[in-house]
N, C-alpha and C positions, 0 to 999 in steps of 0.2 A: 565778489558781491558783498554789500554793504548789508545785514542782517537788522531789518525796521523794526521798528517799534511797534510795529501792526503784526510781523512775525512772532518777535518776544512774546506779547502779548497773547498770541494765541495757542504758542508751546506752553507759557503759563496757567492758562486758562486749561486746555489739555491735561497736565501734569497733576494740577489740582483737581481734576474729575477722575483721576483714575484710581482704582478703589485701593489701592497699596500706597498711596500719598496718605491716608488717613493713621493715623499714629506714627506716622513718620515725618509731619512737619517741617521737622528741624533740619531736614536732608533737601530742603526746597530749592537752594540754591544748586547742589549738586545735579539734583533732578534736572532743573533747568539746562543747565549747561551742560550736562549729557548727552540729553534731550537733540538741543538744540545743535551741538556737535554732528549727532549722528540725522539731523532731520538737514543739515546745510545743501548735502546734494539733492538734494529731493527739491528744497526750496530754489536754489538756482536754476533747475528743469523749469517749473511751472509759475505760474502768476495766479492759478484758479484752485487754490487753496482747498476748498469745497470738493474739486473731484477727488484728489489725492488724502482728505482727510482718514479714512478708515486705513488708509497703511500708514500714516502721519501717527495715527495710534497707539498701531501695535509697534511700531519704532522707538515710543515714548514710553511704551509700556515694557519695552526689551532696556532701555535705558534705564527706568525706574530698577530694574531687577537686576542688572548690572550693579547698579551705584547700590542697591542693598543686599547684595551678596561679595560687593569689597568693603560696605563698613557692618560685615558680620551679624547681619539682622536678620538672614533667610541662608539656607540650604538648599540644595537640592538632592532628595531624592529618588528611590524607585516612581514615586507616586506626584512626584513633581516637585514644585518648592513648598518647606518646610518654614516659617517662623519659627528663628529664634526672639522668643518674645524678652522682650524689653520687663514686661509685669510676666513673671512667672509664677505658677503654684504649685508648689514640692507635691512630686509625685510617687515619694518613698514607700511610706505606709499610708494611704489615705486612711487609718482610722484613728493617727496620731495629730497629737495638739497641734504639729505644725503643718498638717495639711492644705489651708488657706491661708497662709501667711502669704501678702502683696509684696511684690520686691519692683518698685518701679519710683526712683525717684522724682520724676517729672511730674508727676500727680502730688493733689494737697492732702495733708492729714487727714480732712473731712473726708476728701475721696476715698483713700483707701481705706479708712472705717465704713462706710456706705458699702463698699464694692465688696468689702470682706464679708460683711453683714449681710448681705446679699446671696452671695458663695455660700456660706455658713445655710441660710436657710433653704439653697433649692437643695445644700447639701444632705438636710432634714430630713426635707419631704421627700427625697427620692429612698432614700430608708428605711421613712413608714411605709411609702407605698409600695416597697419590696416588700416590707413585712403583710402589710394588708391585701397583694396580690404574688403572694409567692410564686406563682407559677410564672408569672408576666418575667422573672429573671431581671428586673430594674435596676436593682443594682449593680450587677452584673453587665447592663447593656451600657448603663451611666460610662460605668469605668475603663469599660473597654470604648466607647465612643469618646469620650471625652478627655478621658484623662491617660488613657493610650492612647490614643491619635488610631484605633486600629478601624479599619475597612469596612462596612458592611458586609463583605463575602465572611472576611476574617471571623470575625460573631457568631456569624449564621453557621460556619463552622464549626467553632467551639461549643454554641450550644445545640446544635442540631435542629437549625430551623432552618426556613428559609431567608433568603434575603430580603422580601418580601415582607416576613413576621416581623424580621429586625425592626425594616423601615415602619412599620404598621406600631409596635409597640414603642419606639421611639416616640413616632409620632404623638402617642399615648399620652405616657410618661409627659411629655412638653405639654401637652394639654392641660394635665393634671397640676401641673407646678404652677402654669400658667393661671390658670383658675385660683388658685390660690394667692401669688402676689404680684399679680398681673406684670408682666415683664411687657 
């Protein structure tokens, strides 16, 4: 079976809707032709596109994770896949200078002064607001959500709340930042 331009198009059209094509651009072509590798059987069965679309998906979305787990962009795993992000921020000591240091060449100068500067200030206000709601633990919740990658349960462990509080103070905390330099 000869693979149309009306096929192409729609594994394209797919590839780029799915939500791990975004910062990964550059890997369009891969994606596609993954893609479109592993979706050939599937296209040779049917003509009605539209009914087989939701497992045309998740095929294209097992592709996409194939092709970014052989050019080392994601992990897997106890909790599933893992980014290895391309812009990382040193997680040594968050209360040293290079804390928010941008490591992402793809981006322009202007970017990563904006994005840093950015960083820098919810990194602010989650500090005061630790300081000015000490019990709220914000800091604390910051670091272990965000900059451990760790669980809800995880937290809710460490500081003896529920899972519940976390989510509730999280929520908080985002509110608060938010109010301030409207994200």
């Amino acid at each position: 079976m000869v693979i149309t331009q009306e096929y192409k198009n729609i594994i394209e059209k797919m590839v780029t809707s799915n939500k791990r094509f975004q910062g990964n651009e550059d890997l369009f072509e891969d994606f596609c032709s993954e893609a479109l590798e592993r979706c050939l059987f599937l296209l040779k069965k049917t003509d009605e596109i539209e009914r087989v679309q939701n497992y045309l998906n998740k095929i294209i979305s097992t592709a996409i994770i194939s092709v970014l787990k052989s050019s080392g962009r994601i992990t897997r795993n106890a909790g599933g896949y893992k980014n290895i992000a391309r812009s990382s921020v040193s997680i040594e000591n968050p209360l040293d200078d290079g804390f928010l240091d941008i490591k992402d060449p793809t981006i322009s100068f202007t970017e990563k002064i904006i994005e840093q500067e950015t960083l820098q200030e919810i990194y602010d206000l989650v500090l005061k607001f630790d300081q000015e709601y000490p019990q709220e633990n914000f800091y604390k919740l910051f670091y272990m959500k965000y900059i451990q990658a760790k669980k809800q349960k995880e937290i809710a462990d460490y500081l003896g709340i529920s899972q519940g509080e976390v989510s509730k103070r999280l929520f908080a905390l985002m509110q608060k930042i938010n109010t301030v330099i409207n994200l």
